[in-house]
C-alpha positions as CSV (number, residue, x, y, z in Angstrom):
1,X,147.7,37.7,69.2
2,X,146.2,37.5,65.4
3,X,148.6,39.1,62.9
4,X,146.7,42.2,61.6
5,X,144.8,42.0,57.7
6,X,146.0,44.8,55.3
7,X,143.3,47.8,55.6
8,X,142.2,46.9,59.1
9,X,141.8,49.3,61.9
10,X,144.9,47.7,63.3
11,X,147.3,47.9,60.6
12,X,146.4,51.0,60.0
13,X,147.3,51.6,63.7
14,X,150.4,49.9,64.3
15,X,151.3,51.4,60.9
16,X,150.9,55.1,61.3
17,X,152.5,54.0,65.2
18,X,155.9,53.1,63.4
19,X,156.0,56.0,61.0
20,X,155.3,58.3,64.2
21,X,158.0,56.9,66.0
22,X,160.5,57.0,62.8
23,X,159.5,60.9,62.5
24,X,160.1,61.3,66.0
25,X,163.3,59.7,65.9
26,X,164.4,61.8,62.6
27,X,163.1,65.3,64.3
28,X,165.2,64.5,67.4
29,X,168.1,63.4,66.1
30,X,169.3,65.8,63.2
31,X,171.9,65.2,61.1
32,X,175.4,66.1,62.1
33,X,176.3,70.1,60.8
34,X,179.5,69.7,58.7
35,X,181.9,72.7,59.4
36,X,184.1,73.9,56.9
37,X,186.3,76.9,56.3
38,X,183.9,78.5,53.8
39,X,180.3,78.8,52.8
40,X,178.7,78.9,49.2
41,X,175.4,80.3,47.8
42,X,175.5,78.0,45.2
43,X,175.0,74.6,46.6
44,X,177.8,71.9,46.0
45,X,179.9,74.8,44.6
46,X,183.8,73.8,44.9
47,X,185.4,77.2,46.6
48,X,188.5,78.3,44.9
49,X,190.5,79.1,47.9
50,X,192.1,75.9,50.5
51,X,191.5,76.1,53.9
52,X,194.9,77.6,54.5
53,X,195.2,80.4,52.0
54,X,196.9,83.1,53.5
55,X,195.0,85.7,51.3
56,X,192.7,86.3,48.3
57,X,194.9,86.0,45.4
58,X,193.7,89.6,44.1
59,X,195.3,91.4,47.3
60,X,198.8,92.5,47.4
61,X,200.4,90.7,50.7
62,X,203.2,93.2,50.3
63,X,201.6,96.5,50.4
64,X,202.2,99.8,52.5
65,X,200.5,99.5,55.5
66,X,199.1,102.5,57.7
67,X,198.4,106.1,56.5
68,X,195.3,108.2,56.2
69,X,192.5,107.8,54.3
70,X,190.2,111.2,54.2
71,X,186.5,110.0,52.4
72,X,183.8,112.9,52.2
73,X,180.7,113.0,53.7
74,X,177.8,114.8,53.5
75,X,175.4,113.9,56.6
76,X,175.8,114.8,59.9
77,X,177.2,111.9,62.3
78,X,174.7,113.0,65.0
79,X,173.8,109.4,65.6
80,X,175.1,105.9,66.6
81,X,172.5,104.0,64.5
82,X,174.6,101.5,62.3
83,X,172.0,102.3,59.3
84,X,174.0,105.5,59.0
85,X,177.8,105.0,58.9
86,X,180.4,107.0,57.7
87,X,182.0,106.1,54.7
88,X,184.6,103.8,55.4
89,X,182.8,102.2,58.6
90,X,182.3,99.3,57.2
91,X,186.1,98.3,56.2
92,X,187.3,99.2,59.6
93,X,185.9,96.3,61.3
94,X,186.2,92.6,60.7
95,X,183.3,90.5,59.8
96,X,182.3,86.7,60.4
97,X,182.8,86.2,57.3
98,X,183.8,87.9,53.7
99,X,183.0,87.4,50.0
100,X,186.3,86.5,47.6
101,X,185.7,88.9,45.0
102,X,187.2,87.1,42.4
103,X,184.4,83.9,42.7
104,X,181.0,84.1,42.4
105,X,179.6,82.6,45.3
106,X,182.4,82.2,48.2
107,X,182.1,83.1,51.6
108,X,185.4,82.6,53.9
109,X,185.5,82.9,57.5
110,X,187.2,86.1,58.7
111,X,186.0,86.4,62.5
112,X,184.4,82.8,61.9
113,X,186.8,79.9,62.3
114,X,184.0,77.4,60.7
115,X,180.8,77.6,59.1
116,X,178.1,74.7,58.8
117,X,174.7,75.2,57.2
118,X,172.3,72.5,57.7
119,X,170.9,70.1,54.9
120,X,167.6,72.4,54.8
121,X,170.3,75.5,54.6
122,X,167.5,77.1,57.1
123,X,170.3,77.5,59.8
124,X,174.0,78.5,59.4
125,X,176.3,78.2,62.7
126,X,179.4,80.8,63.1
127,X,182.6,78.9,65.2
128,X,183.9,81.8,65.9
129,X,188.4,82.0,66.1
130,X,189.3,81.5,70.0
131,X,192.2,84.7,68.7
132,X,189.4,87.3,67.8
133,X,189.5,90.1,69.9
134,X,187.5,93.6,70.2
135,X,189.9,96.9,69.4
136,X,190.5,96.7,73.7
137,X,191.7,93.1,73.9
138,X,188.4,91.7,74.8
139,X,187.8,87.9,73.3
140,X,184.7,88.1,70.8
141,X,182.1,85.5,72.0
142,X,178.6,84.6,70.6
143,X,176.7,86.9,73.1
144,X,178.3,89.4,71.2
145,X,177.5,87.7,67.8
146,X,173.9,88.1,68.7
147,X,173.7,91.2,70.2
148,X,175.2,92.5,66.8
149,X,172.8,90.8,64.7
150,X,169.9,91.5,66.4
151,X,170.4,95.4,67.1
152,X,171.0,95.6,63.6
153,X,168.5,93.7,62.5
154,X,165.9,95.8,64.5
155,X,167.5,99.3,63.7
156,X,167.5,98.5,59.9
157,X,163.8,97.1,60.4
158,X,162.9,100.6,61.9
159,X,164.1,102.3,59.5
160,X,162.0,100.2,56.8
161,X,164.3,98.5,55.3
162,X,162.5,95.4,56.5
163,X,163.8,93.0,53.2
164,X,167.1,93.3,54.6
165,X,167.7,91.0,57.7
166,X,163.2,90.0,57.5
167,X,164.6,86.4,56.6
168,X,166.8,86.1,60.0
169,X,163.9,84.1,62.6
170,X,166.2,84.0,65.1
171,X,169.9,83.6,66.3
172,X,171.1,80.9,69.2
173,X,173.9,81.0,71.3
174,X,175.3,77.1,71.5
175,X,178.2,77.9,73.5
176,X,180.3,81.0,74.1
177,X,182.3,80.4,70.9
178,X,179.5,79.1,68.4
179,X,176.1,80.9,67.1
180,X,173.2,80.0,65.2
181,X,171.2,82.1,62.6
182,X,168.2,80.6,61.8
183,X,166.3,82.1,58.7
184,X,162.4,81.6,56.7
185,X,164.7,80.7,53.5
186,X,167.6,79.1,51.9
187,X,170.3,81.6,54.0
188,X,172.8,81.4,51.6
189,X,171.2,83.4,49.5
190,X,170.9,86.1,52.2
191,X,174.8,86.3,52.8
């Protein structure tokens, strides 16, 4: 077989062949996602808490716990869309993950047990804690995970606040303990 001249046909063949078969082979194997135990905005930001803090150093450990709490509100509760919660809703419920308020970019896994993004920080994947339950004992799996995101996402999309969750494309189920949110954009930024 003669050895193919720079410029020919050929080489220009067996050239764009090889880079085809390299892209092929860099689409279908992706890098490995790195889990950790928190998530920045800011990329290659150091997060101020270990992976075994017991709390945000701004909370008191030791304080009272129970009691009342009485918060006014004006509207009518005559509906179960989550765009209209009572005041309060929102810290009666645990989250996948929740923002250290004494950082400026740290995300910690609450409900999560890990976080990854990927390298193009299109995708972030939720493993969520084998221990996290619903208020009737029920484990918390990824079906759940989505369901959540997505009937937000469509109530608050509805209700034209479109900006809000527009950047979510789509969320995966990988296995019952693990989901994907894929996004148009950097989703750290979104968090």
């Amino acid at each position: 077989m003669e050895k193919p001249r720079a410029g020919s046909k050929k080489s220009t063949l067996l050239l764009f062949a090889l880079s085809m078969n390299h892209l092929a082979q860099v689409v279908a194997d992706p890098p490995p996602l790195e889990f950790s135990y928190g998530v920045s905005q800011i990329p290659n930001y150091e997060l101020k808490y270990p992976a075994d803090f017991p709390h945000f150093g701004y909370l008191n450990a030791d304080a009272p716990k129970g009691g009342t709490l009485v918060l006014p509100w004006l509207n009518p509760l005559n509906t179960a869309s989550p765009m209209y919660q009572p005041p309060g809703f929102y810290r009666s419920c645990d989250h996948l993950i929740e923002r250290a308020g004494d950082e400026p970019a740290g995300y910690y896994g609450s409900l999560a047990e890990s976080i990854a993004l990927s390298a193009d920080r299109r995708r972030i994947v939720f493993r969520l804690r084998p221990q996290a339950r619903w208020h009737d004992g029920r484990p918390i799996t990824a079906t759940d995970v989505k369901f959540s995101v997505e009937t937000f996402r469509a109530d608050i999309m509805a209700h034209g606040w479109a900006g809000a969750l527009a950047w979510v494309t789509g969320v995966n189920i990988l296995n019952p303990l693990t989901v994907e949110i894929r996004a148009d954009s950097d989703v750290a930024k979104q968090l």
